[in-house]
OpenMM code with the backbone's topology and positions (N, CA, C; nanometers):
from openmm import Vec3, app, unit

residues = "UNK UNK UNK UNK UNK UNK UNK UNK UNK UNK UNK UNK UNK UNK UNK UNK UNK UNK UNK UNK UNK UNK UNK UNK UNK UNK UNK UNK UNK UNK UNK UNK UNK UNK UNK UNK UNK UNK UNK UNK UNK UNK UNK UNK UNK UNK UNK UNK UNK UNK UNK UNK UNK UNK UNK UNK UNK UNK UNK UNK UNK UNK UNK UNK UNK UNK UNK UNK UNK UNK UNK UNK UNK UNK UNK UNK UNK UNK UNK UNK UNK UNK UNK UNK UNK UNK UNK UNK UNK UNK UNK UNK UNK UNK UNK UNK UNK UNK UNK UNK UNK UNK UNK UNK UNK UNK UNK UNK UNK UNK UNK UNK UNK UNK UNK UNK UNK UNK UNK UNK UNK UNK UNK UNK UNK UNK UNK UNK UNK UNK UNK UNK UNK UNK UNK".split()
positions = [
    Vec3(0.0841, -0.1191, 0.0000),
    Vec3(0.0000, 0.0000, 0.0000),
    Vec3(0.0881, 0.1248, 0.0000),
    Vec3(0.0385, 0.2536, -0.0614),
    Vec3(0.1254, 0.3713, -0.0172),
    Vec3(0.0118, 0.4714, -0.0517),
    Vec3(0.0547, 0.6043, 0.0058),
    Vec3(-0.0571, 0.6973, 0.0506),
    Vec3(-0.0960, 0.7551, -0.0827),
    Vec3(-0.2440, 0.7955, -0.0967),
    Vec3(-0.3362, 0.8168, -0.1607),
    Vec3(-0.3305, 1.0004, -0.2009),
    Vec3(-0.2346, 1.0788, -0.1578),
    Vec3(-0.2146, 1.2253, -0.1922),
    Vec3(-0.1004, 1.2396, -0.1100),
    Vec3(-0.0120, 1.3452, -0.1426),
    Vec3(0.1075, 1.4095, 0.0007),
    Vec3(-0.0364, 1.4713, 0.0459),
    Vec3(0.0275, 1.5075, 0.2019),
    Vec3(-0.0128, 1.5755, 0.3404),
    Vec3(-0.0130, 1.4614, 0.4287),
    Vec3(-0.0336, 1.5744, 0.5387),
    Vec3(0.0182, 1.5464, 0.6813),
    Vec3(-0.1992, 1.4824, 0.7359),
    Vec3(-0.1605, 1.4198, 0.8715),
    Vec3(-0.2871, 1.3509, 0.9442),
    Vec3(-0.3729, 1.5087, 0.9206),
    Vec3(-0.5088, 1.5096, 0.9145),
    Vec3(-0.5380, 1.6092, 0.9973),
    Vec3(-0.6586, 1.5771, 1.0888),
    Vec3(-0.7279, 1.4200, 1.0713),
    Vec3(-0.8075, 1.3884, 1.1861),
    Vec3(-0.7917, 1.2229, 1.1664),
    Vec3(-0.7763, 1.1789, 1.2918),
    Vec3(-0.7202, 1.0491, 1.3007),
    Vec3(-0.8213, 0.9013, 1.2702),
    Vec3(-0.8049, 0.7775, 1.2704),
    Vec3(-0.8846, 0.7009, 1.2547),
    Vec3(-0.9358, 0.6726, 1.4367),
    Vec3(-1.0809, 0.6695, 1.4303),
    Vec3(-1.0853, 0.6264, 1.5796),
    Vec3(-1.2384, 0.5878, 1.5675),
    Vec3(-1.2744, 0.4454, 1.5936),
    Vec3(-1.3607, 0.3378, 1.5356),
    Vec3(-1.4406, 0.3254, 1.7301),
    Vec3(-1.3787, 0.3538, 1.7808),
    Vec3(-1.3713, 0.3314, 1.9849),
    Vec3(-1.4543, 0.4402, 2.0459),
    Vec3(-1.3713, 0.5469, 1.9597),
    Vec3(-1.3076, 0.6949, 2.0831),
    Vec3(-1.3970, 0.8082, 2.0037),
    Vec3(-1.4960, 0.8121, 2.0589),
    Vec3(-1.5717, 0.9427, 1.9454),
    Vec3(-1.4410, 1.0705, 1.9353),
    Vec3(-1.4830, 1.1422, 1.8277),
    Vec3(-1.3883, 1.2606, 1.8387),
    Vec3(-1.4629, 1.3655, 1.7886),
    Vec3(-1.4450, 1.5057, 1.8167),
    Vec3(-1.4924, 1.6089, 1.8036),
    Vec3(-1.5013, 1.6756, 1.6208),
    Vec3(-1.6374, 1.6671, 1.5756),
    Vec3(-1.6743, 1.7086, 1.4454),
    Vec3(-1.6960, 1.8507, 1.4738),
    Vec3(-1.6096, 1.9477, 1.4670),
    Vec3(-1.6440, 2.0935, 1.4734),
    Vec3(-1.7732, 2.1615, 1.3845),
    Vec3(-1.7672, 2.0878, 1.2137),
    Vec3(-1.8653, 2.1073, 1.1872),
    Vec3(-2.0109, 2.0798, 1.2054),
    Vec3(-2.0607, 1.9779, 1.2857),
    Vec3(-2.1832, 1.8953, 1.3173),
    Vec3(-2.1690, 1.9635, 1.4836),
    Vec3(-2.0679, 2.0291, 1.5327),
    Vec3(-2.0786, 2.0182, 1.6805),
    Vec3(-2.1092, 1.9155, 1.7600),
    Vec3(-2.0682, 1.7830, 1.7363),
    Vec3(-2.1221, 1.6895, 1.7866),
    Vec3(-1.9490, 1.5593, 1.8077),
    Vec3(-1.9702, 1.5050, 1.8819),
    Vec3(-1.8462, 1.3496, 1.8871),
    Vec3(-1.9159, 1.2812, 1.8050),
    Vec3(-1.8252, 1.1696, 1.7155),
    Vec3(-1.8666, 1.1012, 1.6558),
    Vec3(-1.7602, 1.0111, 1.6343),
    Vec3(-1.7688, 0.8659, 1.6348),
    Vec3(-1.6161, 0.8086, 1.5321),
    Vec3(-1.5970, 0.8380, 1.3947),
    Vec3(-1.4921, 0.8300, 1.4039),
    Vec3(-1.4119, 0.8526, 1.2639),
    Vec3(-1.3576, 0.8285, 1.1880),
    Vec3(-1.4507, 0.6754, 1.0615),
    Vec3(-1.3829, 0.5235, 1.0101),
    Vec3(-1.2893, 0.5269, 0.9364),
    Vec3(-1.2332, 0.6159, 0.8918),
    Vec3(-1.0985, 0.6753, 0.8015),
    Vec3(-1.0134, 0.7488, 0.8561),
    Vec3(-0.9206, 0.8152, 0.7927),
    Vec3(-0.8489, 0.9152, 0.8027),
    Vec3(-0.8620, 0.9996, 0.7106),
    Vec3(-0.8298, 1.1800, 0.7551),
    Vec3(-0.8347, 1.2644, 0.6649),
    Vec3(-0.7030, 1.3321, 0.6318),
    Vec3(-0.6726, 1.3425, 0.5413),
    Vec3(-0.5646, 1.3594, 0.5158),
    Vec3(-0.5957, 1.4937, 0.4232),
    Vec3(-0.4693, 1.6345, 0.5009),
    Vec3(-0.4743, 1.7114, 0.4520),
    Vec3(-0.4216, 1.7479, 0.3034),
    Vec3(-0.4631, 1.8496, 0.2536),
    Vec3(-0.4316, 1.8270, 0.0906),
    Vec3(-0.5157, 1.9421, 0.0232),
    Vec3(-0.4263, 2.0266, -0.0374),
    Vec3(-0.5206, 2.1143, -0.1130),
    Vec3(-0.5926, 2.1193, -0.2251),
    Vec3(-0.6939, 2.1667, -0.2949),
    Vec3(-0.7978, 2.1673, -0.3162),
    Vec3(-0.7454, 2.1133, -0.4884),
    Vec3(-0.7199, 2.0038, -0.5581),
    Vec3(-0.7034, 1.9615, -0.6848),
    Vec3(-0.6164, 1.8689, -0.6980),
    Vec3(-0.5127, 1.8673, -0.5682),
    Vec3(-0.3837, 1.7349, -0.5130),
    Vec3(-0.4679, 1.6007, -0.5982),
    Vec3(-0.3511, 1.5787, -0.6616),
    Vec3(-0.4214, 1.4257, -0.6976),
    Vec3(-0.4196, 1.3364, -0.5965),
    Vec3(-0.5512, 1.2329, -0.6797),
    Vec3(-0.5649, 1.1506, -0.5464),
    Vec3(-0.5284, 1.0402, -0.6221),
    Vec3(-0.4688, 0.9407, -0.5599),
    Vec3(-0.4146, 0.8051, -0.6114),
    Vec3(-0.4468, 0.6742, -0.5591),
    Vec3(-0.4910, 0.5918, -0.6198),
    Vec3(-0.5159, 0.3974, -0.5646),
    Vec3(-0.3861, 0.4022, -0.4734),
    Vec3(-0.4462, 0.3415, -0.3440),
    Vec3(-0.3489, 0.2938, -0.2776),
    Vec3(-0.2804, 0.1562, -0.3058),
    Vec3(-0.3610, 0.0554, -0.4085),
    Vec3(-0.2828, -0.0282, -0.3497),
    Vec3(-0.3825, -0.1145, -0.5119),
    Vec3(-0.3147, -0.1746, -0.6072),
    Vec3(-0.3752, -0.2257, -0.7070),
    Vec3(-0.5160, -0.3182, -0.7012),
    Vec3(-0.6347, -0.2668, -0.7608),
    Vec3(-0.7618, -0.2798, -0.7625),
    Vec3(-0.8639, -0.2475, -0.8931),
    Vec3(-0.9597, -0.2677, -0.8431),
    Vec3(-1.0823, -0.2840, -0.9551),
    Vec3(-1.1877, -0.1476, -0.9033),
    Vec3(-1.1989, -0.0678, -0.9454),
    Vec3(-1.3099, 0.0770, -0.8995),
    Vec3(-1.4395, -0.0207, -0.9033),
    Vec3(-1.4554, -0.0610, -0.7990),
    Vec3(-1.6564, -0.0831, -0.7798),
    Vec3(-1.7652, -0.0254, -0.7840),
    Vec3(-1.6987, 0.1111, -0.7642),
    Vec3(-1.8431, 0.2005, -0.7380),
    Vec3(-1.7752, 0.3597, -0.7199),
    Vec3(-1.8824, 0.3927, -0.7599),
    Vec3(-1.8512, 0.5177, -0.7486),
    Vec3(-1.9588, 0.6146, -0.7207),
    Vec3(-2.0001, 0.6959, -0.6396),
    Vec3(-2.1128, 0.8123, -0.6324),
    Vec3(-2.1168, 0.9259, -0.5902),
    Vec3(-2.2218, 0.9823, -0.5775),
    Vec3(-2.2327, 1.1265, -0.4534),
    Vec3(-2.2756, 1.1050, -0.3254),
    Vec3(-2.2196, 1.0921, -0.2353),
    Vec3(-2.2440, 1.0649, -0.0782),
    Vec3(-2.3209, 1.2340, -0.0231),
    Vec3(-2.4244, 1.2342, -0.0159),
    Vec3(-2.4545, 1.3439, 0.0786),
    Vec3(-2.4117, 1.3740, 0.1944),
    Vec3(-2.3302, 1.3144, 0.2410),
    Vec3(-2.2672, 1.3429, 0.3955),
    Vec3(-2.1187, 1.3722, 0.3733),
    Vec3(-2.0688, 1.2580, 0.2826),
    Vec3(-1.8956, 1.2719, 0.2535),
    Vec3(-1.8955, 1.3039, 0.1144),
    Vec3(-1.9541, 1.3361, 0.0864),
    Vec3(-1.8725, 1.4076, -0.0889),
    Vec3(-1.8675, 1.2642, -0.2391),
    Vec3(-1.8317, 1.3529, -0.3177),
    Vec3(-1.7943, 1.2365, -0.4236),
    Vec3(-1.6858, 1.1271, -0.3842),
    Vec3(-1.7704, 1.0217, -0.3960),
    Vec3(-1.7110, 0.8984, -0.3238),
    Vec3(-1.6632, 0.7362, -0.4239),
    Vec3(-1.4810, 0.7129, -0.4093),
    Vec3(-1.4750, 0.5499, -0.5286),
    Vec3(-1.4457, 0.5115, -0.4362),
    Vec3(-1.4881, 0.3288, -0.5067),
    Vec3(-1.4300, 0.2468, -0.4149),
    Vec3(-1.3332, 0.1716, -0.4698),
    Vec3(-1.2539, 0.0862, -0.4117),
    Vec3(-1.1451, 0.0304, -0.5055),
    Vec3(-1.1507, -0.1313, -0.3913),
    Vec3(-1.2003, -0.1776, -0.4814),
    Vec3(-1.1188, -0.3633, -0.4159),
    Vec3(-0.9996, -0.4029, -0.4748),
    Vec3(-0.9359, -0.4441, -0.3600),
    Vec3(-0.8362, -0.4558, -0.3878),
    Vec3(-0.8386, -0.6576, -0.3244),
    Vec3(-0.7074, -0.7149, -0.3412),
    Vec3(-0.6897, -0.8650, -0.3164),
    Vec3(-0.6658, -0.8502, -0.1584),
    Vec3(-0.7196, -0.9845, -0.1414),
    Vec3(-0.6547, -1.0273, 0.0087),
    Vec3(-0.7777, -0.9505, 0.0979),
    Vec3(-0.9108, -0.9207, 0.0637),
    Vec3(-0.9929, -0.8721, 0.1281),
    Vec3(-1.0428, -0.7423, 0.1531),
    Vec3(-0.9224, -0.7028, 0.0841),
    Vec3(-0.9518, -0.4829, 0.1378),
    Vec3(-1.0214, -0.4306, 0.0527),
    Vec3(-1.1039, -0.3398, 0.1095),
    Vec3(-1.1315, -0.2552, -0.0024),
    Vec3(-1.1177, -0.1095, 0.0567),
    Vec3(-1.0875, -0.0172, -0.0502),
    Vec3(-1.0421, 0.1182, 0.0202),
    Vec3(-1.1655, 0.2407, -0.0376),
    Vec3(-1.2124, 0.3749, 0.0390),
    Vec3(-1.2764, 0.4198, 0.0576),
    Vec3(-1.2570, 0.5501, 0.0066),
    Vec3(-1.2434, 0.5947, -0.1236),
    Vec3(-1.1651, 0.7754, -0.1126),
    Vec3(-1.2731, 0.8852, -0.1486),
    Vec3(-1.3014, 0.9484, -0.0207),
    Vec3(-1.4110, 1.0808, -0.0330),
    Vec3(-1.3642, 1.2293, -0.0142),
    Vec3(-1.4678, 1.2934, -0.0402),
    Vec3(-1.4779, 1.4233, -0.0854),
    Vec3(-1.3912, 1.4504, -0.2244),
    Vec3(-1.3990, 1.4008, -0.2818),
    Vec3(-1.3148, 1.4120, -0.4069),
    Vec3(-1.3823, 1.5278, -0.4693),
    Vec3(-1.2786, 1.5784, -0.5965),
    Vec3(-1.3731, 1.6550, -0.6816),
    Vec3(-1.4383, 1.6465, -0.7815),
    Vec3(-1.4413, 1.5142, -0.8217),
    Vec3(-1.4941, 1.4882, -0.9154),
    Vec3(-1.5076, 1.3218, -0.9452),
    Vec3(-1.6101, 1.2203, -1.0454),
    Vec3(-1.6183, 1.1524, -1.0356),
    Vec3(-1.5799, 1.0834, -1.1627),
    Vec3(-1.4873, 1.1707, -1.2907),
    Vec3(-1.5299, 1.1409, -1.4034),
    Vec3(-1.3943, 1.0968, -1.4646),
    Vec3(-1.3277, 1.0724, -1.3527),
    Vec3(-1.1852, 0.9696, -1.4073),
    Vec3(-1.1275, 0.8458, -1.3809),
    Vec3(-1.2799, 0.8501, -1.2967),
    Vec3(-1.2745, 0.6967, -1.1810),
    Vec3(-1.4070, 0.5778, -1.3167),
    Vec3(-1.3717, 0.5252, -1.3625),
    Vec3(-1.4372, 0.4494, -1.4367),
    Vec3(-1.4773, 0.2760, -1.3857),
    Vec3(-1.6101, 0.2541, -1.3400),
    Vec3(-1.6372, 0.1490, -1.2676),
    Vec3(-1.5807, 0.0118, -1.3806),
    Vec3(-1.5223, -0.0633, -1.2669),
    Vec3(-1.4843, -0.1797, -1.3538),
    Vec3(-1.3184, -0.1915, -1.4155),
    Vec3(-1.3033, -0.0661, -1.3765),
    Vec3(-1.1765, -0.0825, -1.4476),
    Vec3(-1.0734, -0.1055, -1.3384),
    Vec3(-0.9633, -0.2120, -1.3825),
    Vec3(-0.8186, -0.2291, -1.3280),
    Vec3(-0.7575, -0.0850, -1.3221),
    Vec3(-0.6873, -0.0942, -1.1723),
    Vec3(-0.6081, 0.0712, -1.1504),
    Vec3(-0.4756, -0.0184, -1.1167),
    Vec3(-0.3710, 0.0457, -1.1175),
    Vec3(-0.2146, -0.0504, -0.9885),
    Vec3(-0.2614, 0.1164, -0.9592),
    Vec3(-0.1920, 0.0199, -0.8732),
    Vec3(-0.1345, 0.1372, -0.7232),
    Vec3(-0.0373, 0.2422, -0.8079),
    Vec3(-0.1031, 0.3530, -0.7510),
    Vec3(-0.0617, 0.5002, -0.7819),
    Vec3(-0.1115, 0.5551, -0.9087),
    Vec3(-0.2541, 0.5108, -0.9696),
    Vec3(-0.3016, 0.5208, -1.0610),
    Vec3(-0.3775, 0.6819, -1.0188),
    Vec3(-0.3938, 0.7845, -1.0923),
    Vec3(-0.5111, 0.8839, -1.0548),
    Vec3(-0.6439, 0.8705, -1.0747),
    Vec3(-0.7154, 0.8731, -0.9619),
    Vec3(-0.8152, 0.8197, -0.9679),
    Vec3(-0.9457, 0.9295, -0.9707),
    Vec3(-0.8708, 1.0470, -0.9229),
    Vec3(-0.9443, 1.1489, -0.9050),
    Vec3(-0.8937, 1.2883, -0.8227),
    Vec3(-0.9317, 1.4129, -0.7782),
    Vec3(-0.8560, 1.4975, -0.7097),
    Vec3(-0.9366, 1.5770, -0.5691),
    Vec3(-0.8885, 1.6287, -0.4991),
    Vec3(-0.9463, 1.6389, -0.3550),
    Vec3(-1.0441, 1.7457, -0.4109),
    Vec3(-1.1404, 1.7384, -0.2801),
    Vec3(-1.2655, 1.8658, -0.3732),
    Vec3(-1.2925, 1.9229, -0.2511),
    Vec3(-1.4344, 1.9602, -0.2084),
    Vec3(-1.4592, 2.0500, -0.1406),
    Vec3(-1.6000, 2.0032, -0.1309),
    Vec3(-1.6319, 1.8672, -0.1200),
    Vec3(-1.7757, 1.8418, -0.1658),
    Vec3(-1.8495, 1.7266, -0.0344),
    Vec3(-1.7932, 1.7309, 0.0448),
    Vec3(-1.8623, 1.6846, 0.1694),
    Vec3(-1.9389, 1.7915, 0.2457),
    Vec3(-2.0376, 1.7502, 0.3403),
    Vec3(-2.0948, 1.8057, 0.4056),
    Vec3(-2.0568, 1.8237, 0.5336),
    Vec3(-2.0160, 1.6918, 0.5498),
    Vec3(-1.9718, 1.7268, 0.7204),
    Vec3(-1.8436, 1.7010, 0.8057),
    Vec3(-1.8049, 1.7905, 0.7124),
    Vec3(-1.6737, 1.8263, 0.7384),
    Vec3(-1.6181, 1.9833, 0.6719),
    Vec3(-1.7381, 2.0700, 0.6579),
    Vec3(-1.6572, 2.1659, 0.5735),
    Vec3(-1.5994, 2.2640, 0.6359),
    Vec3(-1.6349, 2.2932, 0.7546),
    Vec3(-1.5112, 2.3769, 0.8829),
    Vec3(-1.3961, 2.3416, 0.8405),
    Vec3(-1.3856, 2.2167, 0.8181),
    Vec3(-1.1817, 2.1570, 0.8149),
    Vec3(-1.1471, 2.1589, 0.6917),
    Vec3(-1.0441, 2.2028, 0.7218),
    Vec3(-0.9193, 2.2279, 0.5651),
    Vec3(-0.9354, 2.1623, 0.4711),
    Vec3(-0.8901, 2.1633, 0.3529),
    Vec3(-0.9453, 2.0906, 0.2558),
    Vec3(-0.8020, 1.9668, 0.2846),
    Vec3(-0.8832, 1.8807, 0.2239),
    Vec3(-0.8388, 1.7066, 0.2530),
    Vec3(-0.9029, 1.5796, 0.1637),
    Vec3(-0.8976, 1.4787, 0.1645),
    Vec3(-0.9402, 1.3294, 0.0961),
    Vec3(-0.9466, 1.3155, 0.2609),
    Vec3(-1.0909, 1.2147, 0.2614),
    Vec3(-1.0867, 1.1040, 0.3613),
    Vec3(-1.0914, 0.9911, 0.3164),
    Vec3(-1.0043, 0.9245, 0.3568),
    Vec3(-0.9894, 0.7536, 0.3015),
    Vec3(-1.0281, 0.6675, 0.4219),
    Vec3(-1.0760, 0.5886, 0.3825),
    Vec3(-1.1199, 0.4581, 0.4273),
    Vec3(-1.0033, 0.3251, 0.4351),
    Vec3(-1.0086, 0.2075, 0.4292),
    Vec3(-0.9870, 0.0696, 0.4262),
    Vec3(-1.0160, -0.0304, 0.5367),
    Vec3(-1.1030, -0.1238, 0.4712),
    Vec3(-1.1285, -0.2540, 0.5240),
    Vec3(-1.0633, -0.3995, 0.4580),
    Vec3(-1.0964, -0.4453, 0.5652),
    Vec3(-1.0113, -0.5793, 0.5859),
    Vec3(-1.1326, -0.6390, 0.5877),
    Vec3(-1.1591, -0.7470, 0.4994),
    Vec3(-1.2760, -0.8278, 0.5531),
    Vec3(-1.4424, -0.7511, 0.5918),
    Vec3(-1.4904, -0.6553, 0.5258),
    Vec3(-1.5519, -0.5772, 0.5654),
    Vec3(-1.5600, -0.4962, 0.7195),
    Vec3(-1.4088, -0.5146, 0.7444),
    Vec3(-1.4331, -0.4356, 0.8667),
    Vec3(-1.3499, -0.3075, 0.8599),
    Vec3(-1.3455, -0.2381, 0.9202),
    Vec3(-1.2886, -0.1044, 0.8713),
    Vec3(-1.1831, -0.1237, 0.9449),
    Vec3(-1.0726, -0.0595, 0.8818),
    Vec3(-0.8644, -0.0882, 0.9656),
    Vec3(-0.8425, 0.0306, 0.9729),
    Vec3(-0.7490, 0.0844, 1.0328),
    Vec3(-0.6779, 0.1876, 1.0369),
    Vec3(-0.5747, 0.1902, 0.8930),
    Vec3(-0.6090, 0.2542, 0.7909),
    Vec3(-0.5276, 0.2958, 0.6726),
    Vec3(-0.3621, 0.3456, 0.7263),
    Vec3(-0.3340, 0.3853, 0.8268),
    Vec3(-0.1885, 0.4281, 0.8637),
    Vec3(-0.1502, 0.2776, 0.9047),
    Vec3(-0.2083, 0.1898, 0.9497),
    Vec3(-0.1456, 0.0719, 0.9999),
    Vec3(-0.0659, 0.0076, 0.8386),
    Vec3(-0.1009, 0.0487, 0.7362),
    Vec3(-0.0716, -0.0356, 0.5787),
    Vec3(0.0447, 0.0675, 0.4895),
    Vec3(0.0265, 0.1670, 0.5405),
    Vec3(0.1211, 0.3347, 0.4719),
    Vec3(0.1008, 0.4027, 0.5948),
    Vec3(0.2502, 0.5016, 0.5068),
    Vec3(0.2867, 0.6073, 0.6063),
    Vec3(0.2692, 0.7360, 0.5537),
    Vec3(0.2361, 0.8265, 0.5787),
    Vec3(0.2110, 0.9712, 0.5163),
    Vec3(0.3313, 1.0310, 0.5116),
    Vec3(0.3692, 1.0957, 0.3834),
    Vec3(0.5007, 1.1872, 0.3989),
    Vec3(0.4516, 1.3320, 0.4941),
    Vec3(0.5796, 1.3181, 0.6102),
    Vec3(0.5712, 1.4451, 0.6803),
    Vec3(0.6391, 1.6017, 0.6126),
] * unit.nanometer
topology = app.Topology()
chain = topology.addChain("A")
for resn in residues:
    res = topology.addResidue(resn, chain)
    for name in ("N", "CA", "C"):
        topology.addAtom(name, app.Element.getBySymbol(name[0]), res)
C-alpha cells in the first residue's frame, strides 16, 4: 500500500473513541483518516484494484471504491470529481483516480483534505497501519 495524496494527518482514525466534528458540533467516530491536501492534489489507488463504485455521498462528498486482493477494499471521499474513476476498471497502485474537492458536508469547517477509508474483511482498519504519510 502507499498513501493516496502528500499531506500530513489532519483527523485520526478512531472506530472506539468518538472525536470532536467541529462542523456537526457533535463526537462522533471517525472510520478513516483525513488527510490534509489542497484543493485539486491528486488523489491516487493505494494499493492495485478494480473501482466498484462510485457516487455522490450526501454526507462525505464524491465517493470510489477500489477492491483490492486479500480482502480490502479502500474508501476515497470528498473528491472533486467523479469522471476519471471508471467502474470496472483495473487501476495498480498510484493510478489517478481522481482529485481532492470541497464536496462533503460534514466536514466543511476543516481544511481541505481526501478522507480515506480501508477494510479488511468488511471491517474497517486503520489505513496508517498499511502506509505512512510523507511528513
Amino acid at each position: 500500500f502507499s498513501a493516496p495524496c502528500e499531506g500530513a494527518l489532519l483527523q485520526e482514525f478512531s472506530v472506539h473513541a468518538p472525536l470532536y466534528n467541529e462542523t456537526l458540533d457533535d463526537w462522533r467516530v471517525h472510520m478513516g483518516v483525513d488527510i490534509s491536501a489542497p484543493l485539486g492534489a491528486e488523489v491516487m489507488a493505494i494499493a492495485d484494484g478494480i473501482i466498484s463504485n462510485k457516487y455522490e455521498d450526501l454526507r462525505h462528498g464524491y465517493t470510489v471504491i477500489i477492491d483490492h486482493e486479500g480482502g480490502f477494499r479502500s474508501v476515497y471521499s470528498n473528491l472533486a470529481e467523479l469522471d476519471t474513476a471508471v467502474i470496472g476498471c483495473r487501476v495498480p497502485r498510484g493510478t489517478i483516480i481522481s482529485s481532492v474537492g470541497d464536496t462533503t458536508l460534514y466536514e466543511t469547517i476543516a481544511d481541505t483534505h481526501l478522507h480515506l477509508e480501508l477494510m479488511k474483511n468488511e471491517e474497517h482498519v486503520n489505513p496508517l497501519e498499511y502506509f505512512e504519510l510523507a511528513q
